[in-house]
VMD Tcl script that draws the C-alpha trace (Angstrom):
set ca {
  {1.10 -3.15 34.30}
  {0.27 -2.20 30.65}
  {-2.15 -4.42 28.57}
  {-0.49 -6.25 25.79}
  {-0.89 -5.02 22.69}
  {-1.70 -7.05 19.67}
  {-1.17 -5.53 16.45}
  {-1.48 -7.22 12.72}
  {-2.86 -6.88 9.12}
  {-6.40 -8.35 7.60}
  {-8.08 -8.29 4.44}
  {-11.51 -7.72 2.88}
  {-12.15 -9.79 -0.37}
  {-15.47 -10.27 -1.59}
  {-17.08 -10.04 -5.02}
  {-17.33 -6.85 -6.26}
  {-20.36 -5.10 -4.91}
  {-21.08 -6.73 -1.67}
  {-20.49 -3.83 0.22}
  {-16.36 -4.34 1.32}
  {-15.83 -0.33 1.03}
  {-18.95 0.26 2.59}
  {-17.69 -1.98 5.56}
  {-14.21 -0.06 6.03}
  {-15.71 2.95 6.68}
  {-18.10 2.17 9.18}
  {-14.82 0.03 11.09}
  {-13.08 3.07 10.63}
  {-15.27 5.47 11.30}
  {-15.05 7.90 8.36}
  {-14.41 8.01 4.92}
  {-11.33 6.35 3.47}
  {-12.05 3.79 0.73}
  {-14.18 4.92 -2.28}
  {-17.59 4.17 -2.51}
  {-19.65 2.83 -5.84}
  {-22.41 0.60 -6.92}
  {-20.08 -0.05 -10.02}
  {-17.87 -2.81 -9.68}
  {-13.77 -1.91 -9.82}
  {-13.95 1.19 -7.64}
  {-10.94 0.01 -5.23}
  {-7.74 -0.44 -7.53}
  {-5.27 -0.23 -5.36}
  {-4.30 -1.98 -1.77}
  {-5.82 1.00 -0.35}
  {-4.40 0.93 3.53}
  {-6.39 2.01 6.68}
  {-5.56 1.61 10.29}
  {-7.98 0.87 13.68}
  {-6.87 1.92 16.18}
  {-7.64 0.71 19.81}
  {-7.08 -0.03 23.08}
  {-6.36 -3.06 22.53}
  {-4.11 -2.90 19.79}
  {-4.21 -1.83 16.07}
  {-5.23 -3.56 12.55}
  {-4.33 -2.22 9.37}
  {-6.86 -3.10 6.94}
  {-5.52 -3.66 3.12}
  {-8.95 -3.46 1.17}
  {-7.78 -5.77 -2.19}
  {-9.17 -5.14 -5.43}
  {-11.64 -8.15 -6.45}
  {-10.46 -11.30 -7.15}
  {-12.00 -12.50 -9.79}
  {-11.23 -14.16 -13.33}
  {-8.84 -11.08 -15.57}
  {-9.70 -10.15 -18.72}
  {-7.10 -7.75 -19.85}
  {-3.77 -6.27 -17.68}
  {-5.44 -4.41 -15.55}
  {-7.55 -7.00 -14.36}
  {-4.30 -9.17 -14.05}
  {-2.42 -7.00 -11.80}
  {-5.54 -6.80 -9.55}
  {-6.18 -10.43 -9.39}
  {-2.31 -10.69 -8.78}
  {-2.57 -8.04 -5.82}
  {-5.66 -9.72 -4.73}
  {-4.14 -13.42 -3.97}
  {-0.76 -12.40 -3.07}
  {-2.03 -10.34 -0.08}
  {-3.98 -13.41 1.47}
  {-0.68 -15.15 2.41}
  {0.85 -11.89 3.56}
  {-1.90 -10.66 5.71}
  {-2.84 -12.40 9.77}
  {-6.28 -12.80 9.05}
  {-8.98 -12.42 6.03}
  {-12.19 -11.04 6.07}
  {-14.48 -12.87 3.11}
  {-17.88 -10.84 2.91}
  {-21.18 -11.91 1.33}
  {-24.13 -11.34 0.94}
  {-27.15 -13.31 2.70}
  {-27.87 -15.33 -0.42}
  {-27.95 -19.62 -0.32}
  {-27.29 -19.11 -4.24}
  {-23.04 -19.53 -4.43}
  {-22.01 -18.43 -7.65}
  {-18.62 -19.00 -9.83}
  {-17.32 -15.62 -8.21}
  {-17.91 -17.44 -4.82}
  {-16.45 -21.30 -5.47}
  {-13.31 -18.88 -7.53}
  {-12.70 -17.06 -4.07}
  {-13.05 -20.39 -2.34}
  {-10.85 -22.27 -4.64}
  {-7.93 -19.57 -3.61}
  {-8.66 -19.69 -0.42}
  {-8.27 -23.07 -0.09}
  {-4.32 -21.97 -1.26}
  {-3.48 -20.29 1.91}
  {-3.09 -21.10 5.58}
  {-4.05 -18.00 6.75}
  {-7.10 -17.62 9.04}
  {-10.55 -17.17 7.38}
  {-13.49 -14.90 8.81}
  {-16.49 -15.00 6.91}
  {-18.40 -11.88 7.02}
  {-22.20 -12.20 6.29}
  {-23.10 -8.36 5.13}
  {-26.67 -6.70 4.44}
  {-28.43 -8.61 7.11}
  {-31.10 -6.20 7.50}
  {-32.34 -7.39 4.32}
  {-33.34 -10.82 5.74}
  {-34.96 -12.55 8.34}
  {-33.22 -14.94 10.91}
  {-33.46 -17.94 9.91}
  {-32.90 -17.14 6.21}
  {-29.16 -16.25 7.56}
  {-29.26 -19.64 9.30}
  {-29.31 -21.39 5.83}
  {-26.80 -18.80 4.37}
  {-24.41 -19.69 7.44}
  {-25.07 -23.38 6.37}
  {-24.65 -23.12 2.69}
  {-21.33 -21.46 3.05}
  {-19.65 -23.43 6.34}
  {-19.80 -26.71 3.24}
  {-17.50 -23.97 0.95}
  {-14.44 -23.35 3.50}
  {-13.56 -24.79 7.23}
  {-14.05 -20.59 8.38}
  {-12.65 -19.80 12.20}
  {-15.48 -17.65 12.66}
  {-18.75 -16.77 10.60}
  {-19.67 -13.67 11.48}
  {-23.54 -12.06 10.14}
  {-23.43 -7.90 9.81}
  {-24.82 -5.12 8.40}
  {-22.10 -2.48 7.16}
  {-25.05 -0.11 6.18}
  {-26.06 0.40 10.21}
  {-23.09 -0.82 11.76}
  {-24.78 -3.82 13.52}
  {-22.37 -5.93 15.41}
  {-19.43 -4.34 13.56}
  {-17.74 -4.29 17.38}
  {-18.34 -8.80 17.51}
  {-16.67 -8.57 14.25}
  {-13.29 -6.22 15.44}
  {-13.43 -8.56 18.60}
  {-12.89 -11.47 16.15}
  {-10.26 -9.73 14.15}
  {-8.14 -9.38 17.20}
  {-8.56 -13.01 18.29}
  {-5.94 -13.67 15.14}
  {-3.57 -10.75 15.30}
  {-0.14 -11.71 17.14}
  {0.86 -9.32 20.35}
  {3.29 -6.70 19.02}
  {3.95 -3.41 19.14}
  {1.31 -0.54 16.73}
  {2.47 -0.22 13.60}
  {1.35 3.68 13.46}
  {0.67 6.74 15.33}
  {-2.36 6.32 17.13}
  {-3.93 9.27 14.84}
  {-2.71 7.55 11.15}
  {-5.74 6.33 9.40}
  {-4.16 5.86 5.81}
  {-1.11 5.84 4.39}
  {-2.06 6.31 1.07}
  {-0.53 9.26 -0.30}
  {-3.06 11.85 -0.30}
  {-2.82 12.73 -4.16}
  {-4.01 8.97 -4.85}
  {-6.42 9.69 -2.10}
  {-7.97 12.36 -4.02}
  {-7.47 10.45 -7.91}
  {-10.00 7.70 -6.20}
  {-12.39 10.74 -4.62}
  {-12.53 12.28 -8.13}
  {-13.05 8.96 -9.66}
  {-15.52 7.99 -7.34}
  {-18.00 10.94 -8.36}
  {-17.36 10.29 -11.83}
  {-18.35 6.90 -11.59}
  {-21.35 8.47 -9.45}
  {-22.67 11.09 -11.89}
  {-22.09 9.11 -14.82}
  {-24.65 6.42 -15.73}
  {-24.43 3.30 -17.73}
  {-23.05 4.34 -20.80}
  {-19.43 4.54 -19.67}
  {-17.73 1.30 -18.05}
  {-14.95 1.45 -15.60}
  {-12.32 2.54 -18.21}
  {-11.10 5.43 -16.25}
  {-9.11 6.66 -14.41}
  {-7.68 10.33 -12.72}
  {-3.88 11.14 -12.55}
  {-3.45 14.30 -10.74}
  {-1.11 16.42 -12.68}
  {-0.43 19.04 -9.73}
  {-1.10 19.66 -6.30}
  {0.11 22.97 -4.51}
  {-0.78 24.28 -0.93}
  {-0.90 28.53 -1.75}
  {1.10 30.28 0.91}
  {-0.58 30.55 3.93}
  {-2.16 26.87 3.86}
  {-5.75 28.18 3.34}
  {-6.18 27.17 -0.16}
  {-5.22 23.91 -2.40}
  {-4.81 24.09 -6.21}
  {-5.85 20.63 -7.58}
  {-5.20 19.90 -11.19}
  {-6.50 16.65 -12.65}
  {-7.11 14.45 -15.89}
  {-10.41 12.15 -16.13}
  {-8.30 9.67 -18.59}
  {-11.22 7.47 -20.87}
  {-10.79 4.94 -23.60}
  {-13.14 6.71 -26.21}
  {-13.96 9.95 -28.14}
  {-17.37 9.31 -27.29}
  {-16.57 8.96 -23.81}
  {-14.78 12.11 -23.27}
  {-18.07 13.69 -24.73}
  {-20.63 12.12 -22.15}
  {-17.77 13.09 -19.44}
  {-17.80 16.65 -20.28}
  {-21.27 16.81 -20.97}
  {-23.90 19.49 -22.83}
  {-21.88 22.73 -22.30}
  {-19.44 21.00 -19.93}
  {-22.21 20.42 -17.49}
  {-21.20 16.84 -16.08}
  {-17.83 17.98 -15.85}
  {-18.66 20.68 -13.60}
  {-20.79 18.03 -11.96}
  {-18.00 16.24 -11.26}
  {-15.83 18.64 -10.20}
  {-18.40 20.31 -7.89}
  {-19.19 16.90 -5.75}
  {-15.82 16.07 -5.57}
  {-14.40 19.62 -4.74}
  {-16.66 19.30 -1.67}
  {-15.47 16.08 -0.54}
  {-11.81 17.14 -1.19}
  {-12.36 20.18 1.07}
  {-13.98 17.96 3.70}
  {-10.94 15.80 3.90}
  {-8.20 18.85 3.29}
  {-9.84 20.41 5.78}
  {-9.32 24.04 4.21}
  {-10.49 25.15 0.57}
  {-9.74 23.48 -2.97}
  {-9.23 25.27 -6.32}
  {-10.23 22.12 -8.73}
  {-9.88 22.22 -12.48}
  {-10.56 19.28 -14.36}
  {-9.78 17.79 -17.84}
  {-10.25 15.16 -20.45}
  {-8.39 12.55 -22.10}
  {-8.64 9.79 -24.37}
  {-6.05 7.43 -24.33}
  {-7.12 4.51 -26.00}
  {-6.87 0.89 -24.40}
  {-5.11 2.55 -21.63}
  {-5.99 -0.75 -19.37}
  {-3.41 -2.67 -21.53}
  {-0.74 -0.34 -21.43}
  {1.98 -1.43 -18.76}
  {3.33 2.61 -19.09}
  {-0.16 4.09 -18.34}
  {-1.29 1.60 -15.90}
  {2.25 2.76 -14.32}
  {1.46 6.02 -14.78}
  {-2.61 6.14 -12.49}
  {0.03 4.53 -9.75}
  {-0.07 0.61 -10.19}
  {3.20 -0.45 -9.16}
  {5.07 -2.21 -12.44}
  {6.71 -5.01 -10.36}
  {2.97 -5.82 -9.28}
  {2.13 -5.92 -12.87}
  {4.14 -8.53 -13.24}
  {4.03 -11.30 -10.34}
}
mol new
graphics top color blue
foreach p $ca { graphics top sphere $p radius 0.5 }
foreach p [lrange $ca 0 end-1] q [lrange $ca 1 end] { graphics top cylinder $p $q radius 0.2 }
display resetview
């Protein structure tokens, strides 16, 4: 007779930075979510799937939640807490400090909203000795009754596997949501808008903050599937932005596009034609019709 399935949804939220992208990829065993030691790299609920003997969980990786300071920042807060009460089980990941800050008691506070099943994940443990994680474990269980703490280290995948086992504790038995080979079902052009804006945010340095974004204005296979044409728009808020983008001679530009072609190939699997632009558009991260427009769903906007 057939093993039972069990199949089901979980969440990552964490403060920005504490290595939640980082964490999906090892899980899933290559590259999916983007990537950054800048805060606001994952905008949207990016999807990706596990797949396993013993079932399947489909990971939605929520932007931050933290305290919104302009539209943008609403809608992600609003994506953030909404998906706790639709997902089985939620992953919180911290890092191995006993300091809690207002970012922490926030994502308590809304956790303390839901009924859904709480996993706290204790990431970068390599940077700490044992019984410093003891007092970590202790300082938190006083935050949040957790089902299951649960200490790893994304970075060299040490007891990742305890942590899936966990997972799969709270999923119900069902049938798997997706083909046993589906490991996102983001569309691939938003797939590539976060790649691009990922080595951006890379090459860049301090000077520009997170206001941009990357709409891909076209996307054609050539006949004979060997090549892809990519066209894209590195959208920023200021002249002096789009100057530091492009760079002396349009040498960060070409940077950018050079680090991210490569990745793009890697995950086309076949050979990309990428030309890139510039835009200002000016408080673009308060306008409902361009936040619309870098695919952030309007009816999100406004929950």
């Amino acid at each position: 007779m057939e093993k039972q399935c069990k199949s089901g949804f979980a969440t990552l939220i964490g403060r920005p930075n504490v290595g939640k992208s980082t964490l999906m990829n090892k899980l899933i065993g290559q590259k999916i979510a983007i990537t950054s030691n800048k805060p606001q790299t994952t905008r949207n609920r990016i999807q990706t799937v596990y797949t396993c003997d013993e079932g399947q969980i489909v990971f939605l990786d929520t932007p931050g939640i933290h305290k919104a300071k302009n539209k943008l920042g609403e809608y992600m807060v609003n994506v953030a807490e909404r998906t706790l009460k639709e997902v089985d089980v939620v992953l919180w990941l911290v890092e191995p400090t006993t300091f809690v800050g207002a970012g922490e008691r926030h994502i308590a506070e809304q956790l303390a909203k839901v009924k859904t099943p709480v996993i706290l994940v204790i990431n970068k443990t390599d940077t700490v000795k044992k019984e410093e994680l003891l007092a970590v474990i202790d300082t938190y269980r006083k935050l949040h009754d957790f089902h299951e703490i649960v200490p790893v280290s994304a970075l060299n995948g040490d007891n990742t596997e305890t942590l899936i086992e966990q997972i799969f504790k709270y999923l119900p038995y069902g049938p798997k949501f997706y083909d046993e080979d589906t490991v996102t079902d983001q569309p691939m052009r938003q797939i590539v808008a976060e790649l691009i804006r990922e080595k951006a945010l890379r090459c860049l340095n301090e000077e520009i903050p997170h206001g941009i974004a990357v709409s891909i204005d076209k996307m054609k296979e050539r006949p004979g599937g060997k090549v892809m044409d990519i066209d894209a728009t590195i959208i920023c808020e200021r002249d002096s932005h789009k100057g530091i983008i492009i760079g002396k001679q349009g040498s960060m530009l070409k940077k950018i596009g050079s680090t991210a072609r490569y990745e793009i190939e890697d995950m086309l699997e076949m050979k990309v034609n990428l030309q890139l632009w510039v835009k200002v558009k000016k408080d673009w991260r308060d306008s409902d019709f361009l936040i619309k427009n870098f695919g952030y769903d309007k009816k999100e906007l406004e929950l």
